[in-house]
C-alpha positions as CSV (number, residue, x, y, z in Angstrom):
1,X,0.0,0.0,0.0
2,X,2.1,3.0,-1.1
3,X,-0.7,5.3,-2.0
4,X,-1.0,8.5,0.5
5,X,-4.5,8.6,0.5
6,X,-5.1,5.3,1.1
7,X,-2.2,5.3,4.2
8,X,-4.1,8.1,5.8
9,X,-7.7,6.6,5.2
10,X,-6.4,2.8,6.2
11,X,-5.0,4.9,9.7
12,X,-8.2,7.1,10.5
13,X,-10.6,4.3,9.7
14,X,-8.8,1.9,11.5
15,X,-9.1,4.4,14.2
16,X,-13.0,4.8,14.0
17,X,-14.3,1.1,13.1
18,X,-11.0,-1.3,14.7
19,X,-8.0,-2.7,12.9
20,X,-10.3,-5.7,12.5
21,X,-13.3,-3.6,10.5
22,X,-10.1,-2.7,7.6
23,X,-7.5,-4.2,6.1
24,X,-4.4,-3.8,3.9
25,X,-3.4,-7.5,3.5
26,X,-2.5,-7.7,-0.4
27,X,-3.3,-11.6,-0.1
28,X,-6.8,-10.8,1.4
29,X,-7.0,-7.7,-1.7
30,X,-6.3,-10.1,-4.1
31,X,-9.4,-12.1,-3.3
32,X,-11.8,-9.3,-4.7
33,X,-9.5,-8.9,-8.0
34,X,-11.6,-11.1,-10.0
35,X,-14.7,-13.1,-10.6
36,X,-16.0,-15.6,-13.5
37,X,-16.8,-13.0,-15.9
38,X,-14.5,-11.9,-18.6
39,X,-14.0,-8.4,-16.9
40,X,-9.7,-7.7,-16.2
41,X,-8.9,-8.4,-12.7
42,X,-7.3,-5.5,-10.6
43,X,-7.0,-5.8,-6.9
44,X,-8.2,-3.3,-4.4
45,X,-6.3,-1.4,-2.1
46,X,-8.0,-2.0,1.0
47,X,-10.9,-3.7,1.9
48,X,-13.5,-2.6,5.1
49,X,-16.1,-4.4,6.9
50,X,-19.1,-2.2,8.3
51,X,-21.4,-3.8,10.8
52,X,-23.8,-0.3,10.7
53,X,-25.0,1.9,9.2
54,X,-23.0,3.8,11.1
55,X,-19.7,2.7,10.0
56,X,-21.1,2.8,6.4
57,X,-21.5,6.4,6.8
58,X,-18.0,6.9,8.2
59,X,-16.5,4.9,5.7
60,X,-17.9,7.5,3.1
61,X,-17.2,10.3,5.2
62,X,-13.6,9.4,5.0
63,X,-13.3,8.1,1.8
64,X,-14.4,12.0,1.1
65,X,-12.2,13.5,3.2
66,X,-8.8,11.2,0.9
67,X,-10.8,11.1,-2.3
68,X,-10.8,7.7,-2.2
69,X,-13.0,5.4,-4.7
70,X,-15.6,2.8,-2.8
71,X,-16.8,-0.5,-4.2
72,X,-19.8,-2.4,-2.3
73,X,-19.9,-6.1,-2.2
74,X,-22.3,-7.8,-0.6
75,X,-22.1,-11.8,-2.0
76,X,-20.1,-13.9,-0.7
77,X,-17.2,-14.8,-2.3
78,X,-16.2,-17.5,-5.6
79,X,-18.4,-17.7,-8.5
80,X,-19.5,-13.7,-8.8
81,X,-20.1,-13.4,-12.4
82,X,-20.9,-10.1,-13.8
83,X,-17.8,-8.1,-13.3
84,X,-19.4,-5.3,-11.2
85,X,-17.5,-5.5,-8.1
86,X,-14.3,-5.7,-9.3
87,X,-11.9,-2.4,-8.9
88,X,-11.0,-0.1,-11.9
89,X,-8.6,1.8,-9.6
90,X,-5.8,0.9,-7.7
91,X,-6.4,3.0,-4.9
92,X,-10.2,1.3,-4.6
93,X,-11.3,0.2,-1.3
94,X,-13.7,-2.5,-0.9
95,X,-16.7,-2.1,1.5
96,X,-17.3,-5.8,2.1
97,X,-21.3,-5.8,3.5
98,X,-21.3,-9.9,5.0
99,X,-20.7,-8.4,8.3
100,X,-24.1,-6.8,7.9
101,X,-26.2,-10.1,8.1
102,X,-28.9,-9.9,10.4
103,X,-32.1,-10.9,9.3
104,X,-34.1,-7.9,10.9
105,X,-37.8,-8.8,10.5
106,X,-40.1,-11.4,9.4
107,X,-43.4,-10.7,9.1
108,X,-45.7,-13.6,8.2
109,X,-49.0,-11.6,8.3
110,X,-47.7,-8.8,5.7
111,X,-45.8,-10.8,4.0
112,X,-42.8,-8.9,4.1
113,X,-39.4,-9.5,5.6
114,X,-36.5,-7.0,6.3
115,X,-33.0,-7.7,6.0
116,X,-29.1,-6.6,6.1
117,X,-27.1,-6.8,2.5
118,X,-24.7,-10.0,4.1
119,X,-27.9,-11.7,4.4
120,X,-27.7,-14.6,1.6
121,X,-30.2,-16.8,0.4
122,X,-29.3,-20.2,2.1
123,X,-29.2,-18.0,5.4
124,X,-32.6,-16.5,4.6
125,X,-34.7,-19.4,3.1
126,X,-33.7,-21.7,6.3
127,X,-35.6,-19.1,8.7
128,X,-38.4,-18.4,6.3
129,X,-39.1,-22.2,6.3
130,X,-40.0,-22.3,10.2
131,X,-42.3,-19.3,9.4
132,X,-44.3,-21.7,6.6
133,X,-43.1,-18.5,3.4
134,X,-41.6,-18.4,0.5
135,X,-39.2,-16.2,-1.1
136,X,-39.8,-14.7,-4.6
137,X,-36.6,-15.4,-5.7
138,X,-34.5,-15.9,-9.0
139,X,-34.0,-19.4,-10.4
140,X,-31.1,-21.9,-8.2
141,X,-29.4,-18.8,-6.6
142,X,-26.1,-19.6,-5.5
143,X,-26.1,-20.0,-1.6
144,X,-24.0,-17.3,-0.4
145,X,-25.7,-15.1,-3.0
146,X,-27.2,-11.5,-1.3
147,X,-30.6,-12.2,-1.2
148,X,-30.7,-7.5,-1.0
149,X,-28.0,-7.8,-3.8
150,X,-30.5,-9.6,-6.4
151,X,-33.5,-7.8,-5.7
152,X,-31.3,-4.7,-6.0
153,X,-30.1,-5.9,-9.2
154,X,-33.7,-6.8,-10.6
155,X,-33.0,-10.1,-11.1
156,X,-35.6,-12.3,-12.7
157,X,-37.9,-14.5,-10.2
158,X,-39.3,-17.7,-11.3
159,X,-43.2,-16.7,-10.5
160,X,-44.8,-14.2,-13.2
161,X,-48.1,-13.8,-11.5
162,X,-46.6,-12.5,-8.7
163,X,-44.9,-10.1,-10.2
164,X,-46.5,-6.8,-10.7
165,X,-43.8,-4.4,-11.7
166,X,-40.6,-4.4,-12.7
167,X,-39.0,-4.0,-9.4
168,X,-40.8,-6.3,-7.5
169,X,-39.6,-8.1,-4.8
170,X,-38.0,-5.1,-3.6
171,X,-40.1,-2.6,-1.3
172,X,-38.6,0.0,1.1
173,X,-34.8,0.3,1.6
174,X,-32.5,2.8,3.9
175,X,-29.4,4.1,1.9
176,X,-26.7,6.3,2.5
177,X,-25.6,8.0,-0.8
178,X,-22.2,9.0,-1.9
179,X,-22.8,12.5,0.2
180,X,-22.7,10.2,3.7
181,X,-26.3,11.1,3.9
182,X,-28.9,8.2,5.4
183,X,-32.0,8.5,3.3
184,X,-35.4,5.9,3.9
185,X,-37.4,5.0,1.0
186,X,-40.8,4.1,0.4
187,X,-43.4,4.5,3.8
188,X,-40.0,3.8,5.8
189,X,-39.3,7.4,5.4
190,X,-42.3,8.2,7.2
191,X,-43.4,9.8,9.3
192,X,-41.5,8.5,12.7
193,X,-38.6,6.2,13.0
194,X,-39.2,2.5,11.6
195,X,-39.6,1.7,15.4
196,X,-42.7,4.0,15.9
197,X,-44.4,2.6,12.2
198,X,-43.7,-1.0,13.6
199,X,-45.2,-0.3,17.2
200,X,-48.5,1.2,14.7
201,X,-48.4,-1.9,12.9
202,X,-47.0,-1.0,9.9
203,X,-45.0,-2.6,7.7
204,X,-42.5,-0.7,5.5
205,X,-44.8,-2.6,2.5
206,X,-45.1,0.4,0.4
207,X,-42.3,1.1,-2.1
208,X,-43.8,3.8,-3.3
209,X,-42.5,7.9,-2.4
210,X,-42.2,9.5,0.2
211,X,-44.3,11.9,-1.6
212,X,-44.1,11.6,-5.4
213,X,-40.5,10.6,-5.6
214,X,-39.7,7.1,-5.8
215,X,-36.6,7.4,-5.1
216,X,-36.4,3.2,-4.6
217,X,-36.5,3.5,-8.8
218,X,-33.2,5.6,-9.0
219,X,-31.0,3.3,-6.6
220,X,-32.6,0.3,-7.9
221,X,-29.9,-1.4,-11.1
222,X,-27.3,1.5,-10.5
223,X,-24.5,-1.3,-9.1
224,X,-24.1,0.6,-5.8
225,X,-22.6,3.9,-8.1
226,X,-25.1,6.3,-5.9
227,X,-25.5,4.9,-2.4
228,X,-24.9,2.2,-0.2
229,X,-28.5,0.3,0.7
230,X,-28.3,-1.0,3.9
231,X,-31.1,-2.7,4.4
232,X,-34.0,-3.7,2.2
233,X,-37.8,-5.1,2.8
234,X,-38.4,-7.7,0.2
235,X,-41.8,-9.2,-0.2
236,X,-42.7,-12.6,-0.1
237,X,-45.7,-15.3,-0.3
238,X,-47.3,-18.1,2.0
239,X,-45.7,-21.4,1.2
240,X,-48.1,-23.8,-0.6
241,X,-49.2,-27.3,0.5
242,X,-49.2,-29.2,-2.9
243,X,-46.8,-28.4,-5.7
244,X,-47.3,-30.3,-9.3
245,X,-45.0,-30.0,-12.1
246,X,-46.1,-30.3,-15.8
247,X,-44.4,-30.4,-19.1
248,X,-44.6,-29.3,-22.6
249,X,-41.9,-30.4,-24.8
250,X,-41.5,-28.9,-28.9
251,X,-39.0,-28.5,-31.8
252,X,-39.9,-25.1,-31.9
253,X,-41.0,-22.1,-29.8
254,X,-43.9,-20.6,-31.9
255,X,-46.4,-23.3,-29.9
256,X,-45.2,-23.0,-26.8
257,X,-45.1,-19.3,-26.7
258,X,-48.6,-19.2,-27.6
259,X,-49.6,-21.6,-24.5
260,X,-47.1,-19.4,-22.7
261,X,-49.3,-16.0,-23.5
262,X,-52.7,-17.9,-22.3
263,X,-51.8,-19.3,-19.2
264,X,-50.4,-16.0,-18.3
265,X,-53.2,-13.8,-19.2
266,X,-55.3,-16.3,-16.5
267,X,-52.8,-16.2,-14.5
268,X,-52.4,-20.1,-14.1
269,X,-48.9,-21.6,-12.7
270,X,-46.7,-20.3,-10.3
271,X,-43.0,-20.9,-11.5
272,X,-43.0,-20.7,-14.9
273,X,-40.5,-20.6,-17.7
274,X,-39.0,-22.3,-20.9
275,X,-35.5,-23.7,-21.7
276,X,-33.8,-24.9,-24.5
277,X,-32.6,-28.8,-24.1
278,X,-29.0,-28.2,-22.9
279,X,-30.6,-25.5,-20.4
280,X,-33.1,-27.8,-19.1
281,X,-30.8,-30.4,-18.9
282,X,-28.0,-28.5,-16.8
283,X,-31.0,-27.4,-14.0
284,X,-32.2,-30.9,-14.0
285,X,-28.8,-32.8,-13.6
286,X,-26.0,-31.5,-11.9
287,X,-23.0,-33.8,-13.5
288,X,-21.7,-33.2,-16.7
289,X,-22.0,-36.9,-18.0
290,X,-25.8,-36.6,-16.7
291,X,-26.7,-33.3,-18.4
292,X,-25.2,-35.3,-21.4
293,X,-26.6,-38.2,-21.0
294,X,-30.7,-36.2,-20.7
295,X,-30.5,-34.0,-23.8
296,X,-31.2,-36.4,-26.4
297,X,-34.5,-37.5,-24.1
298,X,-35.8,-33.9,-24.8
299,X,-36.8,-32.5,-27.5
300,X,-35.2,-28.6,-28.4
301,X,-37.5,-26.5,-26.0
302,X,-39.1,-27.4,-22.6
303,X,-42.0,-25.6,-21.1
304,X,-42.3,-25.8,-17.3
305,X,-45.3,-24.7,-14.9
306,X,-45.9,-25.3,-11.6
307,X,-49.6,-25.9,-10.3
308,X,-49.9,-25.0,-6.5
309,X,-52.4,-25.8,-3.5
310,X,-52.6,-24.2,-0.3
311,X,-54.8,-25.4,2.6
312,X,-57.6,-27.6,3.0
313,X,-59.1,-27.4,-0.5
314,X,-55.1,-27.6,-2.2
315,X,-55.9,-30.5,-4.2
316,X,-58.9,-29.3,-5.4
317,X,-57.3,-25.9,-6.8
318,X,-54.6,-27.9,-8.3
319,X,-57.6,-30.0,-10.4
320,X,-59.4,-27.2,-11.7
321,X,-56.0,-25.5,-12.9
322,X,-55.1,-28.8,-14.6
323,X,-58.5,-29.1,-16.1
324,X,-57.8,-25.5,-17.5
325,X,-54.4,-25.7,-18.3
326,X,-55.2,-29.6,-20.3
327,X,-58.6,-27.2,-22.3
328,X,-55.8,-24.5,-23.6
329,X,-53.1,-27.2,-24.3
330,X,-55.2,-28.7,-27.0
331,X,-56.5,-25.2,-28.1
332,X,-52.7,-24.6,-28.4
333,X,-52.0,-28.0,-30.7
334,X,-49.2,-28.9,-27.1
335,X,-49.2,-32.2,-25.6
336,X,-48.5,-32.1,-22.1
337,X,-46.7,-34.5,-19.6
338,X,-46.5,-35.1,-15.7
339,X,-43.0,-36.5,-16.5
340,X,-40.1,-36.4,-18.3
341,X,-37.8,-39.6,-18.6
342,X,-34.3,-39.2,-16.3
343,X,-35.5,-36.2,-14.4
344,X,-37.0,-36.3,-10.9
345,X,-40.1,-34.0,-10.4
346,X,-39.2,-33.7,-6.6
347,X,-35.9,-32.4,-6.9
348,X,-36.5,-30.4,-9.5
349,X,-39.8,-28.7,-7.6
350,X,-36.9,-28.1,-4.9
351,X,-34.5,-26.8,-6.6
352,X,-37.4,-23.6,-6.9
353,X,-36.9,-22.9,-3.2
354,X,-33.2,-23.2,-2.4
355,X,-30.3,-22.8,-3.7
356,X,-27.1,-24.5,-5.3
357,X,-23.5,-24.3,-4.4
358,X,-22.3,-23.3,-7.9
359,X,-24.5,-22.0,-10.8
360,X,-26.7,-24.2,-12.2
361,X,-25.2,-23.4,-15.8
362,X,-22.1,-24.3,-14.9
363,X,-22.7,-28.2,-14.4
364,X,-22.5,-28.5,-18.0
365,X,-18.9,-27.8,-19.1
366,X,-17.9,-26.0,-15.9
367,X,-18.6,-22.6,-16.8
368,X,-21.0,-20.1,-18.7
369,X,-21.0,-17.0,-19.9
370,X,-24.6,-14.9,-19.9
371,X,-25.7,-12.5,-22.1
372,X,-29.4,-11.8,-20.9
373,X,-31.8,-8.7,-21.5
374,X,-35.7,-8.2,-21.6
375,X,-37.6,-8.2,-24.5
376,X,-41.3,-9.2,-25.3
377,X,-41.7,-13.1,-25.4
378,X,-43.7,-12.7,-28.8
379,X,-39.9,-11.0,-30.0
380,X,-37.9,-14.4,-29.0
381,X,-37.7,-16.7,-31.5
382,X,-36.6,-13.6,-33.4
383,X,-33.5,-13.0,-30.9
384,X,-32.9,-16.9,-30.6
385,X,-32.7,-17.2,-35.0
386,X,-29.8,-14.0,-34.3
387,X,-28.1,-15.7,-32.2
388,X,-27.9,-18.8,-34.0
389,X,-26.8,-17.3,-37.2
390,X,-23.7,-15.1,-35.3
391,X,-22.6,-18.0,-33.5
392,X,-22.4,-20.5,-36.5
393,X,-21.6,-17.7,-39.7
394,X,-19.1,-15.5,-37.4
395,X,-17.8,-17.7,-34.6
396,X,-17.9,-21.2,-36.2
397,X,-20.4,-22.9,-34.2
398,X,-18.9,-21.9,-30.7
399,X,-19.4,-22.1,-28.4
400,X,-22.3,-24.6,-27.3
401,X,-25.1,-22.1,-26.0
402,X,-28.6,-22.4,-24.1
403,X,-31.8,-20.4,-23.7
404,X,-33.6,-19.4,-20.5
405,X,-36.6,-17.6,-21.2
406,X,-38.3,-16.1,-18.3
407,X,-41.9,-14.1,-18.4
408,X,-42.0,-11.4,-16.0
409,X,-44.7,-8.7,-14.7
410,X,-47.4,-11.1,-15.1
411,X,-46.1,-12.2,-18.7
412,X,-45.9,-8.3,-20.1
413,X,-42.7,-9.1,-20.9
414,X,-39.7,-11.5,-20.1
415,X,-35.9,-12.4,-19.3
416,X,-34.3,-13.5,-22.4
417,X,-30.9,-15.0,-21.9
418,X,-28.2,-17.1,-23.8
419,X,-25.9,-19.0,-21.5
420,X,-22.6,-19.5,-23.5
421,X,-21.2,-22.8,-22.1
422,X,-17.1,-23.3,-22.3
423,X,-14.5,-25.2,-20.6
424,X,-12.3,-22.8,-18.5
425,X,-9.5,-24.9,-18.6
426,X,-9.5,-24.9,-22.7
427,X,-7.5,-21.7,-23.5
428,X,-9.2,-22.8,-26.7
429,X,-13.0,-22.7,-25.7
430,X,-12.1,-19.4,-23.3
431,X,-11.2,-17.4,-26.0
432,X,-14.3,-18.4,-28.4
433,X,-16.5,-17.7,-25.5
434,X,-15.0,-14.0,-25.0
435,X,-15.1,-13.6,-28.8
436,X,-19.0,-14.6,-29.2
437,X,-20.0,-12.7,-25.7
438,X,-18.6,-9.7,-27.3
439,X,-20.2,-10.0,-30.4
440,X,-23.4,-11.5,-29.5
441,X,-23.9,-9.1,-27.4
442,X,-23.4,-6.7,-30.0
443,X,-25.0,-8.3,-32.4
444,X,-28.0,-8.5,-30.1
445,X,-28.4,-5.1,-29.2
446,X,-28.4,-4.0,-32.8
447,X,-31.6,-5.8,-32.9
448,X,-33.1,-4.4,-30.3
449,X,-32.4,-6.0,-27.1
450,X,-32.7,-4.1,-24.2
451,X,-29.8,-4.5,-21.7
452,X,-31.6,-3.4,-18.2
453,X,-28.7,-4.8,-16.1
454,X,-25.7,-3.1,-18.2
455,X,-22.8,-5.0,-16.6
456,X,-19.1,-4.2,-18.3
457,X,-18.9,-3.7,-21.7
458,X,-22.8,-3.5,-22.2
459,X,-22.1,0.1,-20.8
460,X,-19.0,1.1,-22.1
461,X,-19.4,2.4,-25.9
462,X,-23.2,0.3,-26.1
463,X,-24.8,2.4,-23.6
464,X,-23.7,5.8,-24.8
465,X,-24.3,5.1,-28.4
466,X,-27.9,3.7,-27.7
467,X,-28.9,5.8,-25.4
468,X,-26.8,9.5,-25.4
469,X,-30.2,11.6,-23.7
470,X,-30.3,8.7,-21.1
471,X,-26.3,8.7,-20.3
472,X,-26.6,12.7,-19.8
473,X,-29.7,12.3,-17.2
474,X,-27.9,9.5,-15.4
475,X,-25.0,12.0,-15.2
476,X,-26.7,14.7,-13.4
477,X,-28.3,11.9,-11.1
478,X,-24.9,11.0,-10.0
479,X,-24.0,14.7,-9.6
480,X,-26.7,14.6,-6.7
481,X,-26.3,11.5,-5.1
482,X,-22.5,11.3,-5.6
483,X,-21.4,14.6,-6.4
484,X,-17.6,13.9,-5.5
485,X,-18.2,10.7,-7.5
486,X,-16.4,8.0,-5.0
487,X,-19.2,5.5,-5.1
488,X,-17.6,2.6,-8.1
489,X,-16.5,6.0,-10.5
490,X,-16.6,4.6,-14.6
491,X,-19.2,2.1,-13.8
492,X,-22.6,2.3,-16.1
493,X,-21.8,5.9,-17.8
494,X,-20.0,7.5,-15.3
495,X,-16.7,7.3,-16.3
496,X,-14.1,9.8,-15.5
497,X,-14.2,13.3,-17.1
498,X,-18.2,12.8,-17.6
499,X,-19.7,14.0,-14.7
């Protein structure tokens, strides 16, 4: 650590927080330097645990005072995948959030529970299971995975009729911006402290203002580059009694999609989404010689829904859905199935609700590159014919890819992503995997795709040329929130000499 700044902000921060809240081990650094994306690794120069909000705001306040650059991470660590809390400075410290892991509230009649950024999904779905909820979460998260982090990030949660707007499951948060100031969102700003709404019986449900300003909006996707959230309320459902899995297999996606659209306008199935084989097949087995060994049993997309039950009359629910589900199947020309051959509806079912050690795409080579964005499900087949063509006319047929299609906001639109499936230990296969993330990606968005999550490249040069009105707003919103621009400076559009 030879840096000035970062001497006299290691010293004055050690003094406030503890010599065990910071530390300037270039071994422990190293740790942060890189993840599984494709992104250049660079090692920050310090790295700081908070326990408060508190200390968060006194690590800002002297990161101000030495001009010093701050990079939130709140995942655990191995497996990270999208580049966006890895350093582009030197003299980066890294505000590691796991300290920060206290489960704060759960509250079974609202539906709503309240939680610190270190809180992960294994941590959080173990205590939600004595409470008889469930979490709306993404598909398989990885177990140390911030369960604040991913609703944060808008990441796409397996049940569409749940989902009523695009930042759903997230509700009110507390942050403190890039100025050191704490700011509540939603009905936790008020009025009185989130101790007086509780003893009223509120909830902090309402994401919503204060006032006219949903602030909640602003912080939401911006990678940590205007404030600090310290904790979140997240909403979640009552756990049902009876789950049943069905099927619809096809050799192409114009059939499927249209069962897709029907079910969704009546709102029948609770997790609910459609895979390509090798997809389907890497969820559904988790060695490589099984996901091999399952593809040819499947035909090139898979269709799955999830019928659910709760309570004395579960079973009967379940059999009306079924009834309507089997009337639109044949109006739709798509045979149905309780089973698929090889895969066990149990696990599978499970695998909704918890989590996995690694990422389910990378069980079938041993790692994946994604290149996701949300488009209209009607556009897909469009998107998946692109992709296609790049990958065999300008990258000669590699690598191997799959497709995850997710409908969101009640099926208004949906998650599209292409996992690009390599061997890490193949220099070969690594570089044909960079080479076709780059200009898929590319290749995609001149066609339309809309990148909400702009992670690395997808917002350096794509961003600005897309979207020039949009970088300038995003600008003067980081002027506000982060005026001396030490919250991740040159990530999204705010690179240096642009604000």
């Amino acid at each position: 650590m030879e840096n000035t700044h970062l001497e006299k902000f290691y010293e004055e921060l050690a003094e406030l927080l503890g010599r065990d809240a910071v530390s300037n081990d270039p071994q422990l650094a190293n740790s942060y330097a890189q993840d599984d994306s494709f992104t250049e690794p660079l090692s920050p120069g310090l790295v700081a645990w908070p326990k408060s909000t508190a200390d968060v705001q006194k690590i800002i306040k002297v990161a101000l005072k030495f001009s010093v650059p701050l990079v939130p991470v709140s995942s655990g660590p191995s497996s990270r995948q999208h580049g966006d809390t890895i350093p582009n400075k030197t003299e980066s410290v890294v505000v590691d959030l796991s300290r920060m892991n206290k489960i704060l509230r759960i509250d079974r009649i609202n539906r709503v529970v309240m939680v610190e950024p270190g809180v992960t999904f294994s941590q959080l779905l173990t205590e939600m299971e004595k409470h008889d909820l469930r979490l709306l979460q993404p598909l398989c998260p990885r177990w140390n995975k911030s369960v604040l982090t991913s609703a944060l990030e808008r990441e796409p949660t397996l049940i569409p009729r749940y989902h009523w707007d695009t930042s759903d499951p997230l509700l009110c948060t507390e942050v403190v911006f890039g100025t050191g100031d704490v700011f509540r969102t939603g009905s936790a700003a008020g009025p009185g402290t989130v101790e007086e709404q509780l003893a009223s019986g509120a909830a902090q449900k309402n994401p919503m203002g204060p006032t006219q300003f949903n602030l909640f909006q602003t912080i939401q996707g911006a990678q940590g580059s205007l404030g600090i959230v310290t904790w979140a309320t997240v909403k979640c459902e009552l756990k049902p009694t009876l789950q049943k899995i069905w099927y619809a297999q096809a050799d192409s996606l114009g059939s499927l999609l249209d069962f897709a659209h029907e079910l969704l306008k009546l709102r029948i199935g609770d997790e609910f989404f459609l895979m390509s084989k090798v997809a389907f097949a890497s969820l559904a087995k988790e060695r490589p010689e099984e996901v091999r060994r399952l593809m040819p049993a499947v035909k090139e997309w898979v269709f799955v829904v999830v019928l659910t039950g709760r309570g004395e009359f579960a079973a009967e629910k379940v059999g009306y859905l079924e009834a309507d589900m089997a009337d639109i199947a044949t109006k739709c020309a798509v045979s149905l199935e309780s089973a698929i051959e090889g895969v066990d509806n149990s696990q599978l079912i499970a695998s909704f609700s918890s989590t996995c050690a690694k990422p389910w795409r990378y069980r079938y080579k041993g790692a994946c590159q994604e290149i996701f964005f949300v488009t209209t499900l009607d556009r897909a087949p469009a998107f998946v014919d692109y992709a296609k063509a790049a990958i065999s006319e300008k990258c000669g047929g590699k690598p191997e890819f799959g497709v995850y299609i997710q409908p969101l906001v009640q099926g208004c639109n949906c998650h599209l992503e292409f996992g690009l499936y390599y061997d890490p230990q193949s220099a070969e296969e690594v570089t044909a995997a960079r080479r076709a993330f780059s200009l898929l990606s590319q290749e995609l968005l001149d066609k339309g795709a809309f990148f909400s999550r702009p992670y690395g490249e997808w917002a350096v040069g794509m961003f600005d040329r897309v979207s020039p009105e949009g970088v300038q707003t995003l600008q003067k919103v980081k002027r506000i929130f982060d005026p001396n621009s030490i919250l991740k400076p040159g990530v999204l559009c705010f690179r240096e000499g642009s604000q």
